[in-house]
C-alpha positions in Angstrom: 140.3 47.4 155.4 141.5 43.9 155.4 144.7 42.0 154.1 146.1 39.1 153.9 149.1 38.0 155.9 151.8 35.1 156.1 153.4 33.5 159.3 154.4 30.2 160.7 153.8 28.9 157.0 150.2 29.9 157.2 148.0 32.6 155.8 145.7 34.5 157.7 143.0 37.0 156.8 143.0 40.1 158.8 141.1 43.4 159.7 141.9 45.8 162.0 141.1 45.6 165.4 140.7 41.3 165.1 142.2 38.8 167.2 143.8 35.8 165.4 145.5 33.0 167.1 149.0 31.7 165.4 151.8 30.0 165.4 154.1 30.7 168.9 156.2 33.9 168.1 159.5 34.5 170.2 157.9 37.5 171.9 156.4 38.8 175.2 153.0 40.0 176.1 152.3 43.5 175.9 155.1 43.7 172.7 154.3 45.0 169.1 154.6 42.6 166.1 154.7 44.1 162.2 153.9 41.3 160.2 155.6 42.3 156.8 154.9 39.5 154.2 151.6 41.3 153.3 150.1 39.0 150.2 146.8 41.3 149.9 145.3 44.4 151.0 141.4 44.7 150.2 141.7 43.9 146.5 145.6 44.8 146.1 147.5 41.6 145.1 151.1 41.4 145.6 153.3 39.4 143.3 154.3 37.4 145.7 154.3 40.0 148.5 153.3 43.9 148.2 156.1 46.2 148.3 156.1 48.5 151.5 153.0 47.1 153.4 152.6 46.0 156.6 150.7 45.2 159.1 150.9 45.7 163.2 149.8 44.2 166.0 149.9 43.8 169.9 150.6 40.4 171.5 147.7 39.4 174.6 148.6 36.0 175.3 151.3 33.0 175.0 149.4 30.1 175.8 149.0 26.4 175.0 146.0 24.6 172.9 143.6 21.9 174.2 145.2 19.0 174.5 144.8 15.9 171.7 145.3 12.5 172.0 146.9 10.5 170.0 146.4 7.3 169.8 149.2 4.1 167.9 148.8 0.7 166.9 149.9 -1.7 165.0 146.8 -4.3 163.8 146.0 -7.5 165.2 149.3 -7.5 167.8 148.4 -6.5 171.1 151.8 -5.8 172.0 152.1 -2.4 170.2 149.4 0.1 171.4 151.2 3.6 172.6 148.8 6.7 173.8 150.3 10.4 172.9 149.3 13.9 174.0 150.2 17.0 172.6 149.6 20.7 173.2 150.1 22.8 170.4 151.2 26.6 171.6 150.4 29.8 170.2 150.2 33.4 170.1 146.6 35.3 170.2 147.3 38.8 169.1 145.2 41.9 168.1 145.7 43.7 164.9 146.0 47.4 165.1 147.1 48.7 161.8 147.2 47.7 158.6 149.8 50.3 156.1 150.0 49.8 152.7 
């Protein structure tokens, strides 16, 4: 069975028993998440979301990204060149259940 959830703005498509990294959630590791803005389930659309689904899941990780650089400059001046990094964290959970 998969579905098709929404968090952090994104959409993510899901089966049970996956692992899908997303945007940091304000829990702790080892906690249950239900994820309740369900937009699909196999070929069940929702209009925008389906009434009564949802889906669970088990935190196993906070963590941080690879790090990017980023990299500013203004053309032709010298004088304005800055070097950035950034670490984008997130939350790598495992689905368990999807009910709907």
């Amino acid at each position: 069975m998969n579905a098709v959830i929404k968090t952090g703005g994104k959409q993510y498509l899901v089966s049970e028993k996956s692992v899908i990294f997303v945007e940091k959630l304000d829990v702790n590791e080892g906690d249950k998440v239900v994820f309740d803005e369900v937009l699909m389930i196999d070929s069940k659309v929702g209009n925008p979301y389906i009434a009564k689904a949802s889906v669970e899941g088990t935190v196993l990780k906070q963590g941080k990204g690879k790090k990017i650089r980023v990299f500013k400059y203004k053309q032709k001046d010298r004088s304005h060149r800055k070097t950035q990094g950034h670490r984008q964290p997130y939350t790598k959970i495992e689905i368990t259940k999807i009910n709907g």
